[in-house]
N, C-alpha and C positions, 0 to 999 in steps of 0.2 A: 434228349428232350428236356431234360431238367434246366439245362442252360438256355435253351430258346424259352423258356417257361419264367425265368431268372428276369432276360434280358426284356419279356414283353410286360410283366410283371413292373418292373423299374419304369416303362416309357409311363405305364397306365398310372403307377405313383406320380411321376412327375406332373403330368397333366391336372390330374386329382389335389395336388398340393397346392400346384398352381391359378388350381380356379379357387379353393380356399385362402390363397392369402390376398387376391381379388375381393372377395367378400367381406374380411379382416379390413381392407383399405377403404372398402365402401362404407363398412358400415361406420370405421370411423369417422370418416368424409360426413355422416349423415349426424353421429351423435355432437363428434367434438369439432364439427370444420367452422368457419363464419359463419354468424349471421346472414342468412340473404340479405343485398342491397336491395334497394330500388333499382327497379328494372331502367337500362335506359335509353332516353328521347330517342327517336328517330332521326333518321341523319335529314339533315336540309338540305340543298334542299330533297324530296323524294326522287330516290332513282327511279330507273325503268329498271320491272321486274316480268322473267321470260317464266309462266310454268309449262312445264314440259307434262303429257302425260300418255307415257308408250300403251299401245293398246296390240290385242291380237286376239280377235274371235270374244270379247265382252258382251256380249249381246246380251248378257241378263245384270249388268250393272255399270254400261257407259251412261246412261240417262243421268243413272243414279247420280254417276260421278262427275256430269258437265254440271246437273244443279245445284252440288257443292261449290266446283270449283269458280263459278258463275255468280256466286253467291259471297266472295271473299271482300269485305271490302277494304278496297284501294281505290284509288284514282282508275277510271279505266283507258285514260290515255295513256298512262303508265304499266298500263298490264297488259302483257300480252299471252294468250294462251296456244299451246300447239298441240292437238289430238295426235299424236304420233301412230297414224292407225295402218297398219298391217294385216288387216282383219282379211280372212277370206272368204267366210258366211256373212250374214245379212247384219252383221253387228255396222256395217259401211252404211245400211239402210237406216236402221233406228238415230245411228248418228246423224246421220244429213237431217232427218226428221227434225232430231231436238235442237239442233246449230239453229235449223231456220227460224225456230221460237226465238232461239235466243238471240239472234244476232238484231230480231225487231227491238230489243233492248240495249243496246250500243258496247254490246260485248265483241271482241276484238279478238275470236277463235278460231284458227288456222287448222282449219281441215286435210291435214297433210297424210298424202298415199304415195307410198314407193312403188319405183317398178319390181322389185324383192325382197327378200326379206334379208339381206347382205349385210351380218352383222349380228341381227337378231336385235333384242332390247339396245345391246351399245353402238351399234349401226344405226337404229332411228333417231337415238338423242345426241347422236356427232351429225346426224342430217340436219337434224332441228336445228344445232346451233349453230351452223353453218350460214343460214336462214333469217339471221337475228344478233342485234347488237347487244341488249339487254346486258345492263352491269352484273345482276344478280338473276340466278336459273333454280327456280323449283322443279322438284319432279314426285311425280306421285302415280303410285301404282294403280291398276281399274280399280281396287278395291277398298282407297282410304278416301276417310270422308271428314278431311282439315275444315277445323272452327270458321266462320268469320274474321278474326282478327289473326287470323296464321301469319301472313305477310309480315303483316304491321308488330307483331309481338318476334317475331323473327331475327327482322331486319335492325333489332335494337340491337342485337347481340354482335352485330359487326362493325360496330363503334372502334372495334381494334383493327387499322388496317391490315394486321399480320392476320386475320381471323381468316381462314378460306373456305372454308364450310362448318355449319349447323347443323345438329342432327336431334330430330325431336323423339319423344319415345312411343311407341306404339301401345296402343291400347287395343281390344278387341270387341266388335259386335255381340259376336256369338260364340265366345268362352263357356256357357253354359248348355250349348248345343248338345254336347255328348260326351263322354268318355277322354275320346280321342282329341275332344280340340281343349278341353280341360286339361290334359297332359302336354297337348303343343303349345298353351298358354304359357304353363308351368315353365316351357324351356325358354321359350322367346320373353317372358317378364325376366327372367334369368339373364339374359343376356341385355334387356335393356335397364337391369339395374346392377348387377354386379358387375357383368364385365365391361361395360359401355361407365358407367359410375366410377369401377374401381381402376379400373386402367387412367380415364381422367383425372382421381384422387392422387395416383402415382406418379401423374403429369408423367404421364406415355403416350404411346398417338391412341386412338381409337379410330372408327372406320362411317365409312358412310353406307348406309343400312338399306342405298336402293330407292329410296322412295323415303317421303313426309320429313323432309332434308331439305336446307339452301346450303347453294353454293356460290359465291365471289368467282365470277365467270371468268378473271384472269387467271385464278386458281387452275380451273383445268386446263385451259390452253396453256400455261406453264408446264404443265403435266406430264403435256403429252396428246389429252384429249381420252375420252373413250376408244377404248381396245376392246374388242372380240377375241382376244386368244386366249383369257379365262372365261371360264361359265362365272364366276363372280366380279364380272365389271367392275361395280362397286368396291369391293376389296382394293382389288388392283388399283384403280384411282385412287383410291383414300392413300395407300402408303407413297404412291409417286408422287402425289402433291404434298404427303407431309414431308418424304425427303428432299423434296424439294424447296422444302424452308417455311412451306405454309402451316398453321396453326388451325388445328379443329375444336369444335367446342360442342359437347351436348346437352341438351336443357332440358334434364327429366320432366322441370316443370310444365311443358309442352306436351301432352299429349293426341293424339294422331288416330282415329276409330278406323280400326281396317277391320278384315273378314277372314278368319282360320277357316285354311281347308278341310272339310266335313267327312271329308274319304278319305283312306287307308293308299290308294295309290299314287292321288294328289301328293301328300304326304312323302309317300317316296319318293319321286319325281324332284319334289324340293327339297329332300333333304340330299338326295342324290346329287342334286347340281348345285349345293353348298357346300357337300364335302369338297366334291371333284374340284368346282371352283377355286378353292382354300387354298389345295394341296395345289394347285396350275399358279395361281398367286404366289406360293415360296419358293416353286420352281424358280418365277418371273424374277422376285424382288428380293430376297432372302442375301443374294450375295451385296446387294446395292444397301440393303440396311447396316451389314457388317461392315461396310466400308465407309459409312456417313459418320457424319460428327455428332450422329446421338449419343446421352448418356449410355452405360454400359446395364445401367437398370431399365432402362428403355431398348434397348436392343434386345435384352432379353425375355420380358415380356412380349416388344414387338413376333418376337419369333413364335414364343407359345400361340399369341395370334393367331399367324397363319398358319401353323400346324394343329392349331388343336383338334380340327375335322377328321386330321389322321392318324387320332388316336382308335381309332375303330380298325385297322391295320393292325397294327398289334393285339388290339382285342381278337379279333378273327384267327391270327396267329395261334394266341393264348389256346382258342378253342380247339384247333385241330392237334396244338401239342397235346396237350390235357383228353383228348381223345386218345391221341397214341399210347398217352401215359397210363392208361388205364389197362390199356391190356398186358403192361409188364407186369411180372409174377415177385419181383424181385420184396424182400422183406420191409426195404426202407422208404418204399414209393411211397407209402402212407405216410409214414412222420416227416418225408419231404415235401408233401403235398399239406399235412399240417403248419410246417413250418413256414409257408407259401401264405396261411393263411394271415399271417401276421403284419402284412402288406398292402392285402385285401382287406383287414380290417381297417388298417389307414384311410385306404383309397374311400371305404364307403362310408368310414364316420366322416373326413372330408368334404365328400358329395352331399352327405346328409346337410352337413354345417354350412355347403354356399347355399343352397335352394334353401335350406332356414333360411338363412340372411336376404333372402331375396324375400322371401313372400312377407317377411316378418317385419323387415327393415322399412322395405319400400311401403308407400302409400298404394298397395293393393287394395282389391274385393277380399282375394283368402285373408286378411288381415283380420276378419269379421271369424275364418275359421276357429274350431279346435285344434289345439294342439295337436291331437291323434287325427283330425280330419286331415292335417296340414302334414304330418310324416308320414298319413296312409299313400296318400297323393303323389308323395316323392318315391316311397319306395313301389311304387305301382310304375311312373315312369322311369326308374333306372330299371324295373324290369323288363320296361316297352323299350328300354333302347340296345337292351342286349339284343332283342328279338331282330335289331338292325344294324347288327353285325354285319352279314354277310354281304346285303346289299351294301352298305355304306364304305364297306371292306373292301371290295369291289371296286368301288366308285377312287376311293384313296388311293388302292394301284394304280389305276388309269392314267389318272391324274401324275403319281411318279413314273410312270414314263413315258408319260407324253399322249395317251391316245386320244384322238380327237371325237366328240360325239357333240351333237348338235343340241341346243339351246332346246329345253321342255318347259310350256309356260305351265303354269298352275294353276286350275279353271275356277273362275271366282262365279260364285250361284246365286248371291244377294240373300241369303239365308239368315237368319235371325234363330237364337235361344228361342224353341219352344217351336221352331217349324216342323211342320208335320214330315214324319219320313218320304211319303210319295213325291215331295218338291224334288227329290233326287235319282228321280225316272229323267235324265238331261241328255242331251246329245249328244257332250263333252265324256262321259262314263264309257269304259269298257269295259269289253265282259269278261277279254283276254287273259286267263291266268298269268300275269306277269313271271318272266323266265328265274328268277329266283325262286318263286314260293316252291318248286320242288325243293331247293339245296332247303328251305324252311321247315321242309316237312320231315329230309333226312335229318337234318339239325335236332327236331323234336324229339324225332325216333329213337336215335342214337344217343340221346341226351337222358331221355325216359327210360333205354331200358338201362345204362351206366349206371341211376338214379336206385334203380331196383336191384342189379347185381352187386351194387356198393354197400345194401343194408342185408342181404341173405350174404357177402362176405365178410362181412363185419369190416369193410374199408371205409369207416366211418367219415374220412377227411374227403372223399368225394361226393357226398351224398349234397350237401348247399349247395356245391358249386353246380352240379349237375341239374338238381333244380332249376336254378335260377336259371339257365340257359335253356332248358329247357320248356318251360312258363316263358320268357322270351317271346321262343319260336311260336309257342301255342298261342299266344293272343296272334302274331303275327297271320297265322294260320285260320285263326277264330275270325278275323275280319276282311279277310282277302275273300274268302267264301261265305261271309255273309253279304259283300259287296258285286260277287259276283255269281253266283251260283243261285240265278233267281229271272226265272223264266218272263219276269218285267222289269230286266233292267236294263233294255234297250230304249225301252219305251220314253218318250219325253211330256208327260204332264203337266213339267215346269213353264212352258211356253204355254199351257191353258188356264193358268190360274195368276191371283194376284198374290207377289211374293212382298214380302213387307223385312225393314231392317233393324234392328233393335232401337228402344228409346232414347239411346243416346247420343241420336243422328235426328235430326228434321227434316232430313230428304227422303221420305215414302216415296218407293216406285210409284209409276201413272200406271 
């Protein structure tokens, strides 16, 4: 046990080192890099630009998101839009509703329905561009809500014909909703400034993010086009078009208002089909990056890339040796299990040190925090992401070898900071204990009483570790049954009231 303990121990360092010296290149990028230029002209003359926006079962925020997208200006002979709806409830309805308002305005919005759902999200937008010549293709998710001048401040940045996609950074509505989307803020501002920042600063590829994104639509036909056989389309595309000679670019200075999911199994659902994604992606691409003509410092960050999802694999690993190891009697399990800690201490001042540079560096809200507000908040989410281990653990096998599970959308509510909790009596919620939270509960069990027989043994070097995986599981536990274990929460409310979306959108639901 000690050596699978060694060998998962090393992957979690690497990974931990690796998103630190990501934040070391960002944040140099930010203190010592150029001046910004002037942003520049628009190309002449104006292309035709296609937005794409996949939908399925929206019903409490397509409105929202044709009056954004409806609202962009461009030329509208120039703009074409395509509802990519898939929907199977009456989200079909409220759409035809609002199209009809708007099309008395001389908007140009393709109300496009498949006969299935073949593909999922990357099946509707290989339909759409099937459908449309358009030089340049936006896409955006039900739940982002792009400025007015998105297009137009976009489409400067492709002045470089080698440029094949943009990528803008996300911002969130309802970051101050709860706990939960405070901590999922934490990780996605994470990723759209360190790693999306620092991989760019390294002149490495970086990825397109799915949505609030252009792309130079020879880029993907180059490609290949959208593929279904990862859960992360996006990934996948982003590396075959850059090995494919194409050049990405991301413009923090862009930001993108979307909507964090407000529930505990939303939340898995999508971290579950990012990991899997990830890990289906280096199956895909991983041997086709070793064999391109990237730098060798780019091949090797490309790879952290698309492995880092599976670092939760070895974490899961780690747990169940570190279980075993506990019941050996042997004299030295202790001072090897101290000496273990010396790794661990890497890994967590590391972690510590990207997520500083992230909240610290960047042009955040937590910017406004304290210090201790700002490392409560980190070491609160590295405890919520031990708690998803086992799911995400999970999801990383699959993914290596091969098993195939179908596309889970992530139900967008149109919820704002300060919404009252009964808006999430919805029709989207289950009440189903999801089949992990048992292995969460033996997790807790198993973790809390090791916690308790390591301080009446005096096995001092298990007592943190034990903890921490344990508090894990227990938030895990803490909001699975507060999300389900509640005789109204079948109930949908949300469809009787007016829901409203934070201030830093102008499109109030009707």
């Amino acid at each position: 046990m000690e050596s699978v303990i060694g060998v998962c121990l090393f992957a979690i360092a690497v990974f931990a080192i690796s998103q630190a010296w990501l934040a070391f290149a960002y944040g140099q990028s930010k203190n010592f890099g150029e001046p910004p230029s002037e942003e520049p002209q628009l190309p002449r003359p104006l292309p035709r630009v296609l937005i794409q926006l996949p939908i399925y079962n929206e019903k409490y925020v397509v409105e929202r998101l044709l009056k954004a997208i409806t609202a962009i200006d461009y030329p509208k002979d120039l703009l074409t839009i395509q509802l990519l709806d898939d929907s199977t409830d009456d989200t079909v309805l409220v759409a035809q509703r609002v199209l009809g308002k708007l099309g008395l305005l001389g908007h140009h919005v393709a109300h496009i329905r498949r006969a299935n759902r073949d593909g999922f999200k990357a099946g509707a937008l290989q339909f759409g561009l099937e459908q449309d010549a358009s030089e340049f293709v936006a896409v955006f998710d039900a739940d982002f809500l792009p400025a007015k001048d998105f297009v137009k401040r976009i489409l400067c940045h492709f002045v470089d014909p080698e440029i094949g996609m943009v990528q803008t950074k996300w911002t969130h509505t309802n970051a101050e909703y709860s706990i939960l989307t405070k901590l999922m803020a934490l990780a996605i501002d994470n990723h759209f400034t360190v790693e999306q920042g620092g991989r760019q600063a390294a002149g490495c590829m970086i990825n397109f993010n799915g949505t609030a994104g252009m792309w130079r639509r020879t880029a993907i036909d180059e490609a290949g086009g959208w593929s279904a056989d990862c859960l992360t389309e996006d990934l996948d595309l982003s590396f075959r078009a850059q090995l494919a000679g194409w050049k990405f670019k991301f413009v923090e200075e862009i930001a993108t208002p979307s909507e964090l999911p407000v529930e505990l199994q939303a939340i898995r659902n999508q971290q579950r089909r990012w990991t899997k994604g990830a890990v289906e992606t280096s199956r895909k691409n991983l041997a086709s990056l070793w064999q391109s003509h990237q730098s060798l410092l780019a091949k090797l960050v490309g790879t952290c890339h698309m492995v880092n999802s599976s670092i939760f694999l070895p974490l899961l690993v780690f747990e169940v040796a570190f279980l075993f190891l506990s019941f050996c009697r042997d004299a030295g399990i202790n001072q090897f299990m101290w000496a273990a800690h010396i790794p661990l201490a890497i890994v967590m001042m590391a972690l510590f040190y990207t997520y500083w540079v992230s909240q610290r560096t960047a042009n955040l809200p937590s910017y406004q925090q304290s210090t201790f507000g700002v490392f409560t908040k980190i070491a609160l989410f590295l405890v919520m992401t031990a708690g998803f281990t086992i799911e995400n653990g999970l999801a990383a096998f699959e993914g290596l070898i091969g098993k195939v599970t179908p596309f889970v959308r992530t139900p967008k509510l149109n919820i704002a900071a300060g919404e009252a909790a009964s808006v999430l009596r919805h029709v989207y919620r289950s009440t189903e204990m999801p089949k992990v939270f048992f292995g969460e509960v033996i997790g807790a069990g198993c973790f809390s009483y090791l916690a308790v027989q390591a301080v009446l043994s005096g096995r001092t070097a298990f007592i943190d570790i034990s903890v921490f995986f344990a508090s894990g599981f227990a938030l895990m536990i803490f909001f699975t049954l507060k999300e389900t274990v509640n005789p109204e929460a079948a109930a949908s409310s949300l469809s009787a009231r007016r829901t409203r979306i934070s201030e830093t959108s102008n499109y109030p639901a009707e």
